[in-house]
VEXNUZA-447086 format. One record per atom (N, C-alpha, C): residue number from 1; residue in one letter; x, y, z. Coordinates in steps of 0.05 Angstrom, whole numbers. Layout:
N
 num residu      x      y      z
 NUM      a      X      Y      Z
...
END
This chain:
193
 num residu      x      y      z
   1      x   4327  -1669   3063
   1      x   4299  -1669   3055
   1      x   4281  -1673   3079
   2      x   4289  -1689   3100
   2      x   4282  -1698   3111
   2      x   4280  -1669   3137
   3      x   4297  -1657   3139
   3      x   4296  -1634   3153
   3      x   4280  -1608   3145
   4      x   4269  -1612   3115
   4      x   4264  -1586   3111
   4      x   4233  -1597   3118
   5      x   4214  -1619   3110
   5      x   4190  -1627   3115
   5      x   4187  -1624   3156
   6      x   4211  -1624   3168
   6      x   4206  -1610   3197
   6      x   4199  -1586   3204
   7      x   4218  -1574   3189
   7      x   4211  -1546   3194
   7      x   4195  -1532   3176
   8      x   4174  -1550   3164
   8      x   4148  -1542   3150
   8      x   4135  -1543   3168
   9      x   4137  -1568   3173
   9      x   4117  -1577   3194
   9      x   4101  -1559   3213
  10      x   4136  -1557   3233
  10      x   4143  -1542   3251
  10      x   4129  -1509   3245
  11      x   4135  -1496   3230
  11      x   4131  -1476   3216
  11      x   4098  -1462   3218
  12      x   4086  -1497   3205
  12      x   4064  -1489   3198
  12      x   4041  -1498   3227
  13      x   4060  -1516   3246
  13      x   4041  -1509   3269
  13      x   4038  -1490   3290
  14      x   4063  -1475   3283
  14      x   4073  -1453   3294
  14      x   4051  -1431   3288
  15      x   4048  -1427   3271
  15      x   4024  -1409   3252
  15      x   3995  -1412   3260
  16      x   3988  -1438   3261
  16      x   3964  -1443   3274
  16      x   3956  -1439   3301
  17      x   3977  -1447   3323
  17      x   3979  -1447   3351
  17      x   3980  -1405   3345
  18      x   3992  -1394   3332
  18      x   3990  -1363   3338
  18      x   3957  -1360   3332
  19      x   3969  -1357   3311
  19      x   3923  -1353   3301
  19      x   3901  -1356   3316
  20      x   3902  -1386   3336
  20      x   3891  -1390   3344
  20      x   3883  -1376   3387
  21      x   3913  -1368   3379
  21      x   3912  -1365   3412
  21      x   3912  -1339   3416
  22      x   3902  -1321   3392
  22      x   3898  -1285   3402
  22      x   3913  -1273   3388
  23      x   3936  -1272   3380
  23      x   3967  -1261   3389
  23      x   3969  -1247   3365
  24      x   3956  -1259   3333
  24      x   3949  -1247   3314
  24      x   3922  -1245   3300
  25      x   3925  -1219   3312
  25      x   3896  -1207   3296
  25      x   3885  -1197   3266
  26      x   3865  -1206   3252
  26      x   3874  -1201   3218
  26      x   3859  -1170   3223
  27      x   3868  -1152   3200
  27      x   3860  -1123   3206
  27      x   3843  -1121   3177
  28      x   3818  -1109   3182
  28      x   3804  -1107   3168
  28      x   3801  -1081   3152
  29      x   3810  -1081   3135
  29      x   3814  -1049   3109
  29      x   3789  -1034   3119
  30      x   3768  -1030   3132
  30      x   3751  -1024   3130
  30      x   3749   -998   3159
  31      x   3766  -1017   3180
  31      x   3775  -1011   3213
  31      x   3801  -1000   3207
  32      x   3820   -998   3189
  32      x   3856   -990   3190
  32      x   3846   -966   3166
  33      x   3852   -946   3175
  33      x   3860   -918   3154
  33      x   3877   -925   3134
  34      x   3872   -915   3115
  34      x   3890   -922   3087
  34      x   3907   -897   3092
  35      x   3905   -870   3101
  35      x   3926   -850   3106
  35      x   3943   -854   3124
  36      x   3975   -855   3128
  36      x   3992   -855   3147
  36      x   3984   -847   3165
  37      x   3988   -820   3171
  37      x   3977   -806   3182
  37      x   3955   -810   3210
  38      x   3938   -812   3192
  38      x   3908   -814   3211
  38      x   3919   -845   3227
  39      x   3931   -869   3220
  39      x   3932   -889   3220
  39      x   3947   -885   3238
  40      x   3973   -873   3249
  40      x   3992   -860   3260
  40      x   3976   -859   3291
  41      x   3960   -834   3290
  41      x   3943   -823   3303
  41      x   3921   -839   3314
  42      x   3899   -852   3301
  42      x   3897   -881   3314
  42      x   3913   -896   3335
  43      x   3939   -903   3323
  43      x   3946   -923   3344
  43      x   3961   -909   3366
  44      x   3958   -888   3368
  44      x   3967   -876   3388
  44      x   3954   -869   3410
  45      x   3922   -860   3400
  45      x   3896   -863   3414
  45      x   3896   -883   3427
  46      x   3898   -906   3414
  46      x   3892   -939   3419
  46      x   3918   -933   3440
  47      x   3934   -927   3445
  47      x   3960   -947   3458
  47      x   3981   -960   3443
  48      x   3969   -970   3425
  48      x   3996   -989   3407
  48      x   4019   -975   3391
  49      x   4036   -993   3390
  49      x   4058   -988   3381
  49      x   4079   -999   3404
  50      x   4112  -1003   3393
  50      x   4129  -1013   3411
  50      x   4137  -1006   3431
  51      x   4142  -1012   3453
  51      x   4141   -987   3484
  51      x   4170  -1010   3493
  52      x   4190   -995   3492
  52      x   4222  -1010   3508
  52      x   4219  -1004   3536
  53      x   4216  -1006   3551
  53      x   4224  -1011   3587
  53      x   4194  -1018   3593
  54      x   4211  -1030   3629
  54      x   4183  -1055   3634
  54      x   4169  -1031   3659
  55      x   4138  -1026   3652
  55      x   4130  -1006   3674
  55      x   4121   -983   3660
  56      x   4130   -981   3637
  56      x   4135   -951   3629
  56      x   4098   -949   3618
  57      x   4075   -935   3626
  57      x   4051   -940   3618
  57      x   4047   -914   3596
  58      x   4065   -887   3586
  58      x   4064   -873   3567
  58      x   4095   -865   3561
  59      x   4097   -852   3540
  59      x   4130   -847   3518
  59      x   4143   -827   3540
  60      x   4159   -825   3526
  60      x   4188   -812   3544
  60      x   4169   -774   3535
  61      x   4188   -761   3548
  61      x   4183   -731   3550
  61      x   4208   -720   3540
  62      x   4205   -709   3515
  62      x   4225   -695   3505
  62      x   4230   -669   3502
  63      x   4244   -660   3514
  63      x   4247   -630   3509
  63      x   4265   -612   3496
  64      x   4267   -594   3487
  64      x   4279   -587   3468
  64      x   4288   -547   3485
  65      x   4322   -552   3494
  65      x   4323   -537   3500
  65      x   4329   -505   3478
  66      x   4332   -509   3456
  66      x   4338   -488   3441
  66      x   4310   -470   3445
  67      x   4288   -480   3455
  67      x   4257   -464   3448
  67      x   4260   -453   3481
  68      x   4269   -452   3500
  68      x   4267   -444   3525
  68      x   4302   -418   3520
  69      x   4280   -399   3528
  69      x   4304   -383   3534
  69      x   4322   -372   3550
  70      x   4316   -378   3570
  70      x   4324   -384   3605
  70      x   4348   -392   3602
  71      x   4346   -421   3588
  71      x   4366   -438   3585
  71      x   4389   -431   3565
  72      x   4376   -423   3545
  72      x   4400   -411   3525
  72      x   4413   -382   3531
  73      x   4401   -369   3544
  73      x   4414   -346   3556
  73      x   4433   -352   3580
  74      x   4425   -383   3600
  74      x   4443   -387   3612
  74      x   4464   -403   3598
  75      x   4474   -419   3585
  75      x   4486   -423   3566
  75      x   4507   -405   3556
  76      x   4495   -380   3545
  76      x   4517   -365   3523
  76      x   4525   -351   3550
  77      x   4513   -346   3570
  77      x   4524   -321   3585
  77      x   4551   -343   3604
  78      x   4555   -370   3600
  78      x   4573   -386   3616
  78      x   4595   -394   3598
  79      x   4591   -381   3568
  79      x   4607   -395   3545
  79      x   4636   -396   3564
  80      x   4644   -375   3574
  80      x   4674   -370   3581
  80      x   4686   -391   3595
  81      x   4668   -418   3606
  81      x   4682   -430   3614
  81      x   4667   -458   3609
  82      x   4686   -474   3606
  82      x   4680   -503   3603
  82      x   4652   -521   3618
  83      x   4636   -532   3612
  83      x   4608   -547   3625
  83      x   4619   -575   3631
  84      x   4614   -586   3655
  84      x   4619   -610   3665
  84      x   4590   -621   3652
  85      x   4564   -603   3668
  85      x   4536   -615   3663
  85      x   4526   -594   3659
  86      x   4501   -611   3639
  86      x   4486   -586   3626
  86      x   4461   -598   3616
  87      x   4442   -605   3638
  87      x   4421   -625   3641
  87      x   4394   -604   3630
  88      x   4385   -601   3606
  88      x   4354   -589   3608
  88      x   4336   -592   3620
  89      x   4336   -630   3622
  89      x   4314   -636   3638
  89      x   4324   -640   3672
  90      x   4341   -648   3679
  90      x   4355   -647   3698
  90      x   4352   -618   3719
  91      x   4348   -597   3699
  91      x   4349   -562   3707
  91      x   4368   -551   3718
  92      x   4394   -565   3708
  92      x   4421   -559   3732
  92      x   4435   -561   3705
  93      x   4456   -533   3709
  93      x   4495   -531   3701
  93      x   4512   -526   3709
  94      x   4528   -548   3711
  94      x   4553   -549   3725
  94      x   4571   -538   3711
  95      x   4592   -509   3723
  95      x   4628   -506   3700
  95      x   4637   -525   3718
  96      x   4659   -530   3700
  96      x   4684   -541   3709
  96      x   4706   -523   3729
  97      x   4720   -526   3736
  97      x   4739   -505   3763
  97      x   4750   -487   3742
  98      x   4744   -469   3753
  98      x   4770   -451   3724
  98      x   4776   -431   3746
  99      x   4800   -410   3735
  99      x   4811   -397   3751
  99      x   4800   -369   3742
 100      x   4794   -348   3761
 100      x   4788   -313   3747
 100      x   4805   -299   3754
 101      x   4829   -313   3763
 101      x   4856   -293   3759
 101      x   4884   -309   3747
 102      x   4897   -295   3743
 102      x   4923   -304   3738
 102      x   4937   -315   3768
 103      x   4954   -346   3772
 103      x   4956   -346   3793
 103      x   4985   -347   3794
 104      x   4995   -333   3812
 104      x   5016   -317   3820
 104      x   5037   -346   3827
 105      x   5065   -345   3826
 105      x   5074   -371   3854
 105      x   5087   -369   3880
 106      x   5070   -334   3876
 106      x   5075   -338   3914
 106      x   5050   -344   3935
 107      x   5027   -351   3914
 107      x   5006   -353   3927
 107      x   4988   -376   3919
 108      x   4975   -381   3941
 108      x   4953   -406   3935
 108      x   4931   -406   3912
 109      x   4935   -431   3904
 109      x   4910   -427   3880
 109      x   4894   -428   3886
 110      x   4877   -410   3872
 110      x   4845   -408   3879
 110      x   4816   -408   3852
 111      x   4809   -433   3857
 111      x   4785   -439   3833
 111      x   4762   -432   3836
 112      x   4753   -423   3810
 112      x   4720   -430   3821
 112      x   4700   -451   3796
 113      x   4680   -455   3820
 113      x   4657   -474   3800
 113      x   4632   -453   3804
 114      x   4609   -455   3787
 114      x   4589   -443   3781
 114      x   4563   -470   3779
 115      x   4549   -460   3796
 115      x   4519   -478   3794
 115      x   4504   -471   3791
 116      x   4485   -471   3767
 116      x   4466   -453   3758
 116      x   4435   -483   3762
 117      x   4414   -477   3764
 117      x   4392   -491   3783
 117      x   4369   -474   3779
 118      x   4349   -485   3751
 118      x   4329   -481   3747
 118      x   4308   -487   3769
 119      x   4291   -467   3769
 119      x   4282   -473   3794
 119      x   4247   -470   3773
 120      x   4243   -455   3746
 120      x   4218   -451   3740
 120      x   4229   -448   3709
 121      x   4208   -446   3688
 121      x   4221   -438   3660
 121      x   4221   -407   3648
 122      x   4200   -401   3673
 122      x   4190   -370   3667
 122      x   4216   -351   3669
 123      x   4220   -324   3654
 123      x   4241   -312   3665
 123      x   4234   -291   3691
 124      x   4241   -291   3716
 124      x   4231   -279   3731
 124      x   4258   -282   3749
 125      x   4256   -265   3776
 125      x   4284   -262   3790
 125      x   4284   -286   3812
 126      x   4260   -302   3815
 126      x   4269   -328   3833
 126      x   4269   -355   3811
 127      x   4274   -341   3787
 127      x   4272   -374   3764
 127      x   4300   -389   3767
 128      x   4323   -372   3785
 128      x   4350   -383   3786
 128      x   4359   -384   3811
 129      x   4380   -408   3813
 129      x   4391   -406   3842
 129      x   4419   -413   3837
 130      x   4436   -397   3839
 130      x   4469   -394   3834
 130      x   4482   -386   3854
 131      x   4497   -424   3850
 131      x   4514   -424   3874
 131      x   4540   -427   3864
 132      x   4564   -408   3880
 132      x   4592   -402   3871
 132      x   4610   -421   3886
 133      x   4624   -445   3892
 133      x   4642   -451   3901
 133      x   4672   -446   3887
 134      x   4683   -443   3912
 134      x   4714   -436   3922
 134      x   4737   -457   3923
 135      x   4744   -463   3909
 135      x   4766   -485   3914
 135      x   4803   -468   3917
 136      x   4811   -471   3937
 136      x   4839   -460   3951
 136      x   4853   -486   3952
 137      x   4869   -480   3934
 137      x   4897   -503   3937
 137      x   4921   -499   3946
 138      x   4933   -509   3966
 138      x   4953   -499   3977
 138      x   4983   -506   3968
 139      x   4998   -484   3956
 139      x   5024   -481   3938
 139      x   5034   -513   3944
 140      x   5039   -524   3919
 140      x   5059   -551   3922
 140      x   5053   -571   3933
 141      x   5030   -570   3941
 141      x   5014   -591   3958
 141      x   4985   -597   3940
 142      x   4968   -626   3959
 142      x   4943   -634   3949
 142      x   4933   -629   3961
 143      x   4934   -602   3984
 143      x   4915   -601   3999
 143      x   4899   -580   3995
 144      x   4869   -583   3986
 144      x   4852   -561   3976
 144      x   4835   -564   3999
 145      x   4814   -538   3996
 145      x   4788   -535   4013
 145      x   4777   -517   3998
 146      x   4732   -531   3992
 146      x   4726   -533   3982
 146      x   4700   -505   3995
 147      x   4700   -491   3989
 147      x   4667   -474   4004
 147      x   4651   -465   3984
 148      x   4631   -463   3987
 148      x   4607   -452   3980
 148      x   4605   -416   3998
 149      x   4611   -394   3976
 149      x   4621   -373   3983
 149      x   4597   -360   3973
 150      x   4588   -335   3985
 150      x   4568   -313   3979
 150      x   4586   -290   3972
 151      x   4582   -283   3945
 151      x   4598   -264   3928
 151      x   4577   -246   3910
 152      x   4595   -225   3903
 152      x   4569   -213   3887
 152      x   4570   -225   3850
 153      x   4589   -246   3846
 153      x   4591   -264   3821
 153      x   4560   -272   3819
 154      x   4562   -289   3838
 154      x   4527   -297   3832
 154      x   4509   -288   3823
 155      x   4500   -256   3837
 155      x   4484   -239   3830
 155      x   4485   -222   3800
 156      x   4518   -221   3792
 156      x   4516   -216   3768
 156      x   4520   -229   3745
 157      x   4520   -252   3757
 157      x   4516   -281   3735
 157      x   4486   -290   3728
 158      x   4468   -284   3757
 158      x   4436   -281   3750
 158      x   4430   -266   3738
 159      x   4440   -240   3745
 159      x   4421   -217   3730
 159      x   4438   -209   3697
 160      x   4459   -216   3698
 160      x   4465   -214   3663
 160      x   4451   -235   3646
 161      x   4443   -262   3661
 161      x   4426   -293   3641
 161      x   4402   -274   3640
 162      x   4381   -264   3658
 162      x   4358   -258   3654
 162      x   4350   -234   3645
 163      x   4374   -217   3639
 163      x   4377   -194   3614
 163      x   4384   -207   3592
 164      x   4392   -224   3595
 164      x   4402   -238   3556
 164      x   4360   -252   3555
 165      x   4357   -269   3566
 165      x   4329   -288   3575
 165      x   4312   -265   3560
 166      x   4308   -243   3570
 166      x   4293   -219   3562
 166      x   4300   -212   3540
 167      x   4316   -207   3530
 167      x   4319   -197   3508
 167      x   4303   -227   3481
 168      x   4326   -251   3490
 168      x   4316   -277   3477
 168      x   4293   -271   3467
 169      x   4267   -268   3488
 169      x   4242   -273   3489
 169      x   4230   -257   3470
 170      x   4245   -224   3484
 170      x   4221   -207   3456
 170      x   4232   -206   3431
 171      x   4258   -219   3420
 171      x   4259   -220   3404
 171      x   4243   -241   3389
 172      x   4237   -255   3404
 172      x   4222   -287   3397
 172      x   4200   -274   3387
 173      x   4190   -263   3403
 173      x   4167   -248   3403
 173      x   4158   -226   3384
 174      x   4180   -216   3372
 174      x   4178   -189   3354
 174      x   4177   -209   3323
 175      x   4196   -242   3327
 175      x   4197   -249   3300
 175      x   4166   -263   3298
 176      x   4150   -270   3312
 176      x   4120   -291   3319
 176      x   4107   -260   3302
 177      x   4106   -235   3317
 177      x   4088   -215   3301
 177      x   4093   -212   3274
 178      x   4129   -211   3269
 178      x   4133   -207   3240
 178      x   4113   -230   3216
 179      x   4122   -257   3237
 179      x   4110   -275   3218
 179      x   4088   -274   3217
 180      x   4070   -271   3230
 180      x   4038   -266   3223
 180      x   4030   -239   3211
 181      x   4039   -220   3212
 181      x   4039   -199   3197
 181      x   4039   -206   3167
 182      x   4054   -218   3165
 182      x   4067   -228   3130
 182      x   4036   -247   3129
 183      x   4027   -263   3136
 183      x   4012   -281   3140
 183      x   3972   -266   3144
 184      x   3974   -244   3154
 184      x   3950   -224   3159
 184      x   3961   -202   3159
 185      x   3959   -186   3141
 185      x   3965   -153   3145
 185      x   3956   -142   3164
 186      x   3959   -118   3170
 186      x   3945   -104   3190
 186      x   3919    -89   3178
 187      x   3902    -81   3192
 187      x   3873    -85   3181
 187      x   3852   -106   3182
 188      x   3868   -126   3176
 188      x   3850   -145   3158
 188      x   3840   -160   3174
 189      x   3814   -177   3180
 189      x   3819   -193   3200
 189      x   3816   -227   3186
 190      x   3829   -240   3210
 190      x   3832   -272   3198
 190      x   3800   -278   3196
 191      x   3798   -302   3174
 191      x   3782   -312   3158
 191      x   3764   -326   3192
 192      x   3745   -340   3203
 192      x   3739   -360   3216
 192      x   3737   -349   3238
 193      x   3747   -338   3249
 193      x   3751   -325   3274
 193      x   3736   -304   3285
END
């Protein structure tokens, strides 16, 4: 009994010391939107709402690579081989070593990795920079060596992403007309405008 009249106590000076020192503000029906929504949008204006890391003065940046087609054309055109990394925001994909031949055992193995390196989102012929390394392992042994090789892989690893990229786009593009078509016939013009 004697503990619960404490933590009344306690409780209820706790309450007063808040009230009194700022920390809770009463909101007046008159100042707070009764629609989500708008209310939403408000405190966003304002600033408020919960913010996790110390420094951070606006929200994180999210991006959403399925709407960039750069990226999904580089993607399907790499399916053939396994992704270490595959950063959207980052603008870099790493394969994993894979081999483009069958390797023989009279001869040294020889890998490759692929680094693909957004450089812009636009599709254009400097939006990529693809670099091919060489990994040579020598029969029965751990001893590899690692180069960065100029091949014509590169060039037709760029220019097949930014023929798929192209295509992506006007197709994107052909379904945006279909939908407004359906939405304004031809002829007609939009209402407001």
């Amino acid at each position: 009994m004697i503990n619960n009249k404490r933590i009344y106590i306690f409780s209820l000076i706790t309450l007063i010391f808040l009230n009194g020192c700022g920390i809770y503000k009463r909101a007046d029906v008159k100042d707070t939107p009764v629609n989500v929504k708008e209310r939403v949008q408000k405190n966003i204006e304002e600033g408020r709402g919960v913010r996790f890391g110390i420094g951070k003065n606006k929200g994180g940046t999210f991006d959403f690579a399925s709407a960039n087609e750069l990226w999904r054309a580089s993607v399907e055109t790499l399916d053939f081989v396994p992704l270490i990394n595959a950063s959207y925001s980052g603008g870099i994909i790493i394969t994993d070593w894979f081999s483009g031949n069958s390797s023989n055992q009279n001869t040294n193995k020889r890998d490759l990795k692929i680094t693909v390196r957004f450089l812009t989102n636009e599709i254009r012929s400097d939006a990529l920079k693809i670099n091919v390394h060489e990994r040579i392992c020598i029969q029965n042994t751990n001893n590899c060596s690692v180069n960065l090789i100029q091949s014509k892989i590169a060039n037709e690893i760029k220019l097949a992403i930014l023929k798929k990229a192209a295509f992506l786009e006007k197709n994107k593009i052909n379904e945006r007309v279909k939908e407004r078509r359906k939405k304004v016939p031809r002829g007609s013009e939009e209402k407001g405008q």
